[in-house]
C-alpha positions as CSV (number, residue, x, y, z in Angstrom):
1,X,0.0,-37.4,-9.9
2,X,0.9,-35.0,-12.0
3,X,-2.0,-32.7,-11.6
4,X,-2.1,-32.9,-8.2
5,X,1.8,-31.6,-7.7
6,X,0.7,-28.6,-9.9
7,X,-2.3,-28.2,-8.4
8,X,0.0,-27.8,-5.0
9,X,2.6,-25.6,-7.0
10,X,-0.7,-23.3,-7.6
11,X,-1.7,-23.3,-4.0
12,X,1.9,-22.3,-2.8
13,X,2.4,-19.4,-5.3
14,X,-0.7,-18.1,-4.7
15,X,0.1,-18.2,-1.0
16,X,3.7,-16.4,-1.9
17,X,1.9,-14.0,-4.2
18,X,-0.7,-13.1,-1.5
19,X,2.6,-12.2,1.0
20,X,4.7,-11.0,-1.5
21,X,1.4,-8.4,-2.2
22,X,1.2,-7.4,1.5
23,X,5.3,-6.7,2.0
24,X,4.5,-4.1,-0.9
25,X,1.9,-3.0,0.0
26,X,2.7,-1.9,3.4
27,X,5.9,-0.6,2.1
28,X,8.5,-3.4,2.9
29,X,9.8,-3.6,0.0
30,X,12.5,-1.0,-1.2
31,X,12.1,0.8,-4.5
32,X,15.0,-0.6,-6.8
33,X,15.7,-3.6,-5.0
34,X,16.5,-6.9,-7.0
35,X,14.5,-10.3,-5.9
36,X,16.3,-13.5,-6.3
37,X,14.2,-16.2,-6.7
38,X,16.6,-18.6,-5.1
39,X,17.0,-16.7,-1.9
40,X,13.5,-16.3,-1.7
41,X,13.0,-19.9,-2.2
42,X,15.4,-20.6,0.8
43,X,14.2,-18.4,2.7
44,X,10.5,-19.3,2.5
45,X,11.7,-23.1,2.7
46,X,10.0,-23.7,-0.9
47,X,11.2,-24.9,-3.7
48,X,12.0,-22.0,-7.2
49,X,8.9,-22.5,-8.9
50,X,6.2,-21.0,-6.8
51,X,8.5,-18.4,-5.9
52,X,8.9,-17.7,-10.3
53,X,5.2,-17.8,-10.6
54,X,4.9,-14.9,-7.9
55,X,6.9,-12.9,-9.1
56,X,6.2,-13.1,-12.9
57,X,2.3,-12.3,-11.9
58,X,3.3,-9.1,-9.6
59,X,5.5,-8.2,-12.5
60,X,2.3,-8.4,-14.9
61,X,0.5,-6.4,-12.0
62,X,3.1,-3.7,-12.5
63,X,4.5,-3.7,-8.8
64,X,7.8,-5.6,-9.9
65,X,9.6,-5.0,-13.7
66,X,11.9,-7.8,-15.5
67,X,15.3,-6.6,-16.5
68,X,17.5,-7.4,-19.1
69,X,19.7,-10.6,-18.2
70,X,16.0,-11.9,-16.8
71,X,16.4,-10.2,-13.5
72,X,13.6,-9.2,-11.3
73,X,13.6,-5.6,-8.9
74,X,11.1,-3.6,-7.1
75,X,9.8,-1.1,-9.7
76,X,9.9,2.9,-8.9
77,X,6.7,4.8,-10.5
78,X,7.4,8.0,-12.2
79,X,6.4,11.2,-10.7
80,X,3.8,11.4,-13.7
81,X,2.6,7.5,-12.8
82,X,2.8,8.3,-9.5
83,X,0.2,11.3,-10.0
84,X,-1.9,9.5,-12.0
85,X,-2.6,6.9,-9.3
86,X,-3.2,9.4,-7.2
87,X,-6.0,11.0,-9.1
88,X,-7.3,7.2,-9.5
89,X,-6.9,7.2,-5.5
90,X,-9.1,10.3,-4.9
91,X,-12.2,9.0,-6.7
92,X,-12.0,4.8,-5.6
93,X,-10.7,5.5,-1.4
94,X,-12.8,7.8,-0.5
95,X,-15.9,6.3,-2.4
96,X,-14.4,2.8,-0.5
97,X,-14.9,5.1,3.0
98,X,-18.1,6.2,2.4
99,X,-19.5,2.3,1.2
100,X,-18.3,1.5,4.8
101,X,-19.8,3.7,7.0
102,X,-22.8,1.9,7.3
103,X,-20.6,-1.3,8.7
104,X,-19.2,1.0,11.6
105,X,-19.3,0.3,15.2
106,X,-17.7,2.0,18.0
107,X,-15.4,-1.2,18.7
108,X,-14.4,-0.6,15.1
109,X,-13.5,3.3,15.7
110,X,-11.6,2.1,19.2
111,X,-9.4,-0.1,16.9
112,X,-8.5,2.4,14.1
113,X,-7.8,5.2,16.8
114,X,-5.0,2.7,18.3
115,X,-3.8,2.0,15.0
116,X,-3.3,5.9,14.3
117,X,-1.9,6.0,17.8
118,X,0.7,3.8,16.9
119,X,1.5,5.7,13.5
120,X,1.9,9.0,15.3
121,X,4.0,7.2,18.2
122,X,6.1,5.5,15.4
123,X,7.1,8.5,13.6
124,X,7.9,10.4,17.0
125,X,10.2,7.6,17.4
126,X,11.5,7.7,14.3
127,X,10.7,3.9,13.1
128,X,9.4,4.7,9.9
129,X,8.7,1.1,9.0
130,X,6.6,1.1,11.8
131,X,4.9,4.4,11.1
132,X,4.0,3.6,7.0
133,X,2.6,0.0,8.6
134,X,0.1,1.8,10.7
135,X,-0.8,4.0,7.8
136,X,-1.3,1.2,5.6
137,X,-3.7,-1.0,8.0
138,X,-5.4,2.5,9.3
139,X,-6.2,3.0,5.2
140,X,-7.2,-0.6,4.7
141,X,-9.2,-1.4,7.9
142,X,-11.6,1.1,6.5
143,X,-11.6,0.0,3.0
144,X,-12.2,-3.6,3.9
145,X,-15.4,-2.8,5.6
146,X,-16.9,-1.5,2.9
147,X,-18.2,-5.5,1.6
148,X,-16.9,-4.2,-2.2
149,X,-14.4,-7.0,-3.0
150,X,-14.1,-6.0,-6.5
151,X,-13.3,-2.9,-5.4
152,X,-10.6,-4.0,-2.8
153,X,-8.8,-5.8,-5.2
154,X,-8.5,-2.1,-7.3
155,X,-7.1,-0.8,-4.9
156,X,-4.9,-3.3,-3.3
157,X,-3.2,-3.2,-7.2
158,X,-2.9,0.5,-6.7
159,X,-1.0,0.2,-3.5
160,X,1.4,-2.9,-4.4
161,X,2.5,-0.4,-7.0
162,X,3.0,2.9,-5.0
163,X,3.8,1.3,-1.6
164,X,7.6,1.1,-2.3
165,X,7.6,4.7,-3.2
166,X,6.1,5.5,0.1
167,X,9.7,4.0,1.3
168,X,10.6,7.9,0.7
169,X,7.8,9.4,2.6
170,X,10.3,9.1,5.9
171,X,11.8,11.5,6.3
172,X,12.1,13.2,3.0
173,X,8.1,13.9,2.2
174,X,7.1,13.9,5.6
175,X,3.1,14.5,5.8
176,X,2.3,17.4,7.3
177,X,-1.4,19.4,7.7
178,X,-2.6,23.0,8.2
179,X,-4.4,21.9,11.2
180,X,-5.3,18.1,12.9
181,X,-3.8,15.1,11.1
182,X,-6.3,14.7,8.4
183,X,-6.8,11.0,10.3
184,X,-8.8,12.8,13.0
185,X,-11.2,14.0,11.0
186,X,-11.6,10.8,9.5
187,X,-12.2,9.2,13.0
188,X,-14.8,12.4,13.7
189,X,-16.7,11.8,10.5
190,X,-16.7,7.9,11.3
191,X,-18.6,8.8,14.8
192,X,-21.0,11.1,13.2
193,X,-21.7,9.0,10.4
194,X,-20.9,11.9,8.1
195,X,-20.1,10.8,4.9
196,X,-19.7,14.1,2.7
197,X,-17.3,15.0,5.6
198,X,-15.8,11.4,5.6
199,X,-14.7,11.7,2.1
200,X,-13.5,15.1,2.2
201,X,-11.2,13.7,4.8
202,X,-9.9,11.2,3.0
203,X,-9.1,13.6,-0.3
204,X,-7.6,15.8,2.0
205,X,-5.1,13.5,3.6
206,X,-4.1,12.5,0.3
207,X,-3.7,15.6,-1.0
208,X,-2.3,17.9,1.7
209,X,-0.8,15.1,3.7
210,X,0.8,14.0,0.5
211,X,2.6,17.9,-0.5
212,X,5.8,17.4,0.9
213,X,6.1,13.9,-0.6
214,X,5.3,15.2,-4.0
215,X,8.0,18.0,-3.6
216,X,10.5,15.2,-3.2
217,X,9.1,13.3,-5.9
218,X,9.5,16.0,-8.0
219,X,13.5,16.6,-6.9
220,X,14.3,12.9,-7.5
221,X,12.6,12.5,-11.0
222,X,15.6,12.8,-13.0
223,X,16.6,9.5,-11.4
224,X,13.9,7.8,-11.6
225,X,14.5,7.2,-15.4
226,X,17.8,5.4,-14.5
């Protein structure tokens, strides 16, 4: 009996730890903020110990750290950790694009072009929850097709770890771009099955999207240390 109520207790954390992964990773989570395991617990309608075993393994993924006292908070990168996933970023997404070209179709295109619809709608709205949502499935849609599991799971540790940062993107680092969004290009190289092109996209959304956002970075690192 035993075994079978841990083998339960697995089964639910792994089901917490898998949402727990997407609220950070599609930036739900604030940078700083504390996570009580039992108002989690209550609010999921589980009991403390999954909830423990979630959080212990997204604070050995690096997304979460363990305070003194044995509290548990949304952990804030450094600038210089932030930078460094970045340059990790601009070899594995843009490889991650080009591995899914091949898995393509034009119903596929259709749906990303709503989803970056919805991104530029949310931010001329202002719901910038809405807005780093889009941006997150738009990134990940693409990703996912390209059949590399191993590879998806890289990156989905990259993002659970930047993705509260992104909290500060809106309005502070808001992306900007010499000329189109960098996600039409992306869509243009995706219809002419152009991969150089496709992955030039992607560095260059990162990159020059991503100037303004390291500008603020930059002006808030003194605090980050806090």
């Amino acid at each position: 009996m035993q075994a079978f109520t841990d083998i339960q207790s697995k089964s639910l954390s792994a089901q917490i730890y898998s949402q727990l992964r997407y609220q950070l990773m599609a930036a739900r989570m604030q940078p700083g903020v504390r996570l009580k395991i039992r108002e989690l617990a209550q609010s999921l309608g589980t009991s403390e110990t999954p909830v423990r075993e979630a959080l212990l393994q997204l604070v050995r993924d690096g997304a979460l750290e363990m305070k003194p006292g044995y509290y548990i908070r949304v952990r804030r990168l450094t600038l210089n950790e932030y930078l460094e996933t970045r340059e990790i970023r601009l070899m594995l997404e843009p490889h991650a694009a080009v591995k899914a070209l091949p898995h393509v179709d034009k119903a596929f295109i259709e749906q990303l072009e709503k989803v970056h619809e919805t991104l530029i709608r949310a931010e001329a709205d202002k719901d910038y929850p809405a807005a780093l949502l889009a941006n997150y499935e738009f990134h990940f849609l693409i990703y996912r097709r390209s059949g590399m599991p191993q590879l998806i799971e890289i990156l989905e540790r990259l993002w659970i770890q930047i993705g509260p940062l992104l909290n500060y993107l809106y309005p502070f680092g808001h992306p900007s771009y010499d000329g189109p969004h960098q996600h039409l290009h992306i869509l243009e190289a995706l219809r002419k099955r152009d991969a150089e092109a496709l992955a030039e996209a992607f560095r260059a959304d990162l990159i020059e999207g991503g100037r303004a956002f390291v500008r603020y970075l930059e002006s808030i690192e003194p605090e980050a240390t806090q």
